[in-house]
N, C-alpha and C positions, 0 to 999 in steps of 0.2 A: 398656142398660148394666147394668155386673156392679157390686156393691157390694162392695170391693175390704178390706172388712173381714169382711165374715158373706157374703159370696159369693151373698147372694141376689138375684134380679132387680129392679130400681129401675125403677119407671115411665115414661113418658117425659116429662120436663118437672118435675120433683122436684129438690130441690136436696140431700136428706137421706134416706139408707137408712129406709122405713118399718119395718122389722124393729131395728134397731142403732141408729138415729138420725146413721151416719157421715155426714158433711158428702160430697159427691160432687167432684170433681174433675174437669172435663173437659178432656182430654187427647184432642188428634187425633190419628184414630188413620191410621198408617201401615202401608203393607204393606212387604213384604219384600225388595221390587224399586229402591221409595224408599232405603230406610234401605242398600243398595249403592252405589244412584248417590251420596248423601249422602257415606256413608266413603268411595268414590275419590275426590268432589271435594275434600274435606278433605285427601287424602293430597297430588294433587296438587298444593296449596297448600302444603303444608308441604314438599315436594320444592321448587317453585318459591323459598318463602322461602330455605332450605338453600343453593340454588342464589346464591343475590342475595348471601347472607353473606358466600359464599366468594369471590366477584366483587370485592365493596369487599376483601376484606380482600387477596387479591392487588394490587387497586389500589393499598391503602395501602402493599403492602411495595415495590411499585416505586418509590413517591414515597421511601421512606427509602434507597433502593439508588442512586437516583440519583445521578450527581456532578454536581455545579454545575458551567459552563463555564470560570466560573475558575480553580477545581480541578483543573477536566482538561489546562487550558493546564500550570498548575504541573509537576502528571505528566508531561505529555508531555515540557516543559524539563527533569526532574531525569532522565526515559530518558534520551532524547539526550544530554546529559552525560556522563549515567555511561558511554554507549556511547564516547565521545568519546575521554573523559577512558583508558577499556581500549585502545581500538585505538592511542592515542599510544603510551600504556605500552609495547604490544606492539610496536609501530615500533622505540623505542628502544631495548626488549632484544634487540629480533634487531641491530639497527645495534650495538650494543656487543656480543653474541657475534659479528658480523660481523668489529668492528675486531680484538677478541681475537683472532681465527681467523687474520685476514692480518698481525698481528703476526707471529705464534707461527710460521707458515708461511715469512713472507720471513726471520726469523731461523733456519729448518732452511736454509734454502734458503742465506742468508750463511756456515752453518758449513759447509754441505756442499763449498761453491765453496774456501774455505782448504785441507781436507785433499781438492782435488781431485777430489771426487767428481760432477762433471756433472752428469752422467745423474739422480742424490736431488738434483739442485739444481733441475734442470730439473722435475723431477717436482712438487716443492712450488712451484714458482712457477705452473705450470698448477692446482693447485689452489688455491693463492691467487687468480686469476683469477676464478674463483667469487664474493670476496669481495672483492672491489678494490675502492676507494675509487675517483669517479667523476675523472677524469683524471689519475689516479696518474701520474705518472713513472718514479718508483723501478723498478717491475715491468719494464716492460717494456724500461729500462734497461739492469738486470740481466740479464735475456731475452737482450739484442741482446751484451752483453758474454761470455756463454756461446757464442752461433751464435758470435762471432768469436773467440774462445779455439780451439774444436774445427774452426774453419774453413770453418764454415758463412756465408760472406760474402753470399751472395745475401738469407739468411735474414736473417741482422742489418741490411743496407740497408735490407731492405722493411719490419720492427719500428721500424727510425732515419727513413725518410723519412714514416711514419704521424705519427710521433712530432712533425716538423716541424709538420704542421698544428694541430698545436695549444699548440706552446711553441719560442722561435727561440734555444733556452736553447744558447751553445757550446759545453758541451758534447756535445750529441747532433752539431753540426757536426764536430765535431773526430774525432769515434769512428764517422761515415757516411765521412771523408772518408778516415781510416786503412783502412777495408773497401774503399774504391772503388778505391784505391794498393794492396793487395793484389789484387784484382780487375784491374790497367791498365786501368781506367778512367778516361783522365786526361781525354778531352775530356766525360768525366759530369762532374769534378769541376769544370773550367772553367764549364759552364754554371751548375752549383749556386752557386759564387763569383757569377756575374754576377747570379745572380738574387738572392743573399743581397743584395749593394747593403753589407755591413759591412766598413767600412773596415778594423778590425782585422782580418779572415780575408783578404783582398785581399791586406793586406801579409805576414802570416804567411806564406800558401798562392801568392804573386806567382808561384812558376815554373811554377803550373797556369793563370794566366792569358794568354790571348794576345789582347793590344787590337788593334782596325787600325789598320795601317800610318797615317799620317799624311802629305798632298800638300803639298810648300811653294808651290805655283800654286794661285789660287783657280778653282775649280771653273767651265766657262762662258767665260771670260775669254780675252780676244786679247792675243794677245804679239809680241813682234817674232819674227824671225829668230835663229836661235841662242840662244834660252831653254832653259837647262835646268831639268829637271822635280828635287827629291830627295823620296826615301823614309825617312823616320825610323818607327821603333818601338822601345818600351823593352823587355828585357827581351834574353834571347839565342836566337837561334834566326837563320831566314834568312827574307829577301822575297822574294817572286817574284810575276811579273807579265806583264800579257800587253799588245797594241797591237792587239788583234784585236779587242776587245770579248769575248774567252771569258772562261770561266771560269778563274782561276788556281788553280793544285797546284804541285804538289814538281818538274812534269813541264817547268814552263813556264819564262821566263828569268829567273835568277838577280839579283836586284838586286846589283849590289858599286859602280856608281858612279852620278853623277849622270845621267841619262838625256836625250838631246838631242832636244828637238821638233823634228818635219819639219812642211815647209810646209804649211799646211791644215789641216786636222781630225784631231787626233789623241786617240782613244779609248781610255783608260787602265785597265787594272782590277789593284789591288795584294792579297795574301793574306801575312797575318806566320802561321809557322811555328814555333812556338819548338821549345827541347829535349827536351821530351819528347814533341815530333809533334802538341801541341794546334794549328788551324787558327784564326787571328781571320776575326772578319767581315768580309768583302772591299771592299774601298774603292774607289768609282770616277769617274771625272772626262772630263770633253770638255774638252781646251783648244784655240783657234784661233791659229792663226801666221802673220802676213803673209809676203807674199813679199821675202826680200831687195832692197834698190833697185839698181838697176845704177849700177854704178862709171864714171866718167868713162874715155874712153879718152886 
């Protein structure tokens, strides 16, 4: 060893520079290959530490980021709300610039019809259409009241009989049954009476009805000799009737009096006709007639 104060050589086994009296130190000595591997292990450690730090300390910031599940519930309820709460909003401004619109429209469409103008009536009521109220009446009313003004009769029946299925309101009756009478459609309008079943249009509208005729004999039934058969129906028009089992028309015989059963099986079939050519339902009957008894001579 070197004496690391007077640099002179020290014995071996001396604890004190014979020259200077320094105290010696021993200190293992290292070469230069050690003291490399040493600093990278070192480095590595301290890379490794660095690394650990940054570890927890991301750990810890997810725990403070986290939302608690109740929290998240809260969230989630105030989204959907507020989503809720927009799309109503939005519902009802377009339904209210909806009603706006079909106001403003069926009112062009009422001025345009006073100074005559059709055609700008017709036009705004197609585009109120767009924005109609879910079984509007009014519209389509209006509608059928134009076809029939410019005498488009086909057009306003077919807008009036839609119109039935969903409202049996007499008016739409009254203003289908005016289009069907320009049309001579009288035996449409008898059938629409039958089907209506309302007393008040029955009576109003009676000359488009045609009931059947009516048998004063019950139907089936033996009679004597010399029974006569009669045919009543209300209303004016003519009977006619056949003994053949055909069918009765205009073509067949005339009712004007009481009609006399023949002996045996006689098959009846009656059709009322009234005046303006509507056909009732045809009414028909078997009655049996015994034979006359022979008179004493």
């Amino acid at each position: 060893m070197v004496c690391r104060n007077c640099g002179s050589a020290i014995p071996e086994g001396k604890l004190y520079c014979p020259f200077c009296g320094e105290e010696v130190f021993l200190v293992p000595e290292y070469s230069s290959v050690d003291m490399q591997r040493a600093k990278k292990r070192m480095e590595e450690e301290e890379l490794l530490r660095q690394q650990k730090e940054r570890e927890l300390a991301e750990i810890e910031k997810r725990k403070e980021n986290r939302i608690k599940p109740g929290t998240f519930l809260i969230c989630a309820a105030i989204v959907i709300g507020l989503t809720a709460a927009l799309t109503i909003g939005a519902v009802l401004l377009i339904m209210r610039n909806d009603s706006a619109n079909y106001g403003l429209l069926m009112r062009k469409a009422a001025a345009a019809l006073e100074v005559g103008q059709s055609d700008l009536a017709l036009q705004c009521l197609m585009e109120a259409e767009a924005v109609m109220p879910e079984n509007s009446l009014e519209l389509p009313l209006m509608k059928s009241e134009i076809m029939r003004d410019t005498g488009r009769y086909e057009d306003a029946e077919a807008i009036l009989y839609e119109l039935l299925t969903r409202s049996s309101s007499r008016t739409i009756y009254d203003r289908l049954i005016y289009c069907l009478e320009k049309d001579e459609a009288y035996e449409e309008i008898a059938s629409l009476l039958q089907r209506s079943r309302d007393p008040s249009l029955l009576e109003d509208y009676g000359a488009y009805v045609a009931e059947a005729p009516e048998m004063s004999l019950m139907n089936g039934d033996t009679y004597a000799f010399g029974t006569l058969l009669t045919l009543t129906c209300s209303g004016k028009g003519s009977i006619y009737y056949t003994v053949d089992w055909s069918e009765p028309d205009e073509t067949s015989l005339l009712y004007e009096d009481s009609i006399p059963l023949q002996v045996g099986t006689n098959r009846i079939k009656a059709v009322f006709i009234n005046e303006k050519g509507i056909k009732s339902p045809v009414s028909a009957a078997i009655f049996n007639v015994r034979r006359a008894p022979r008179t004493a001579a």
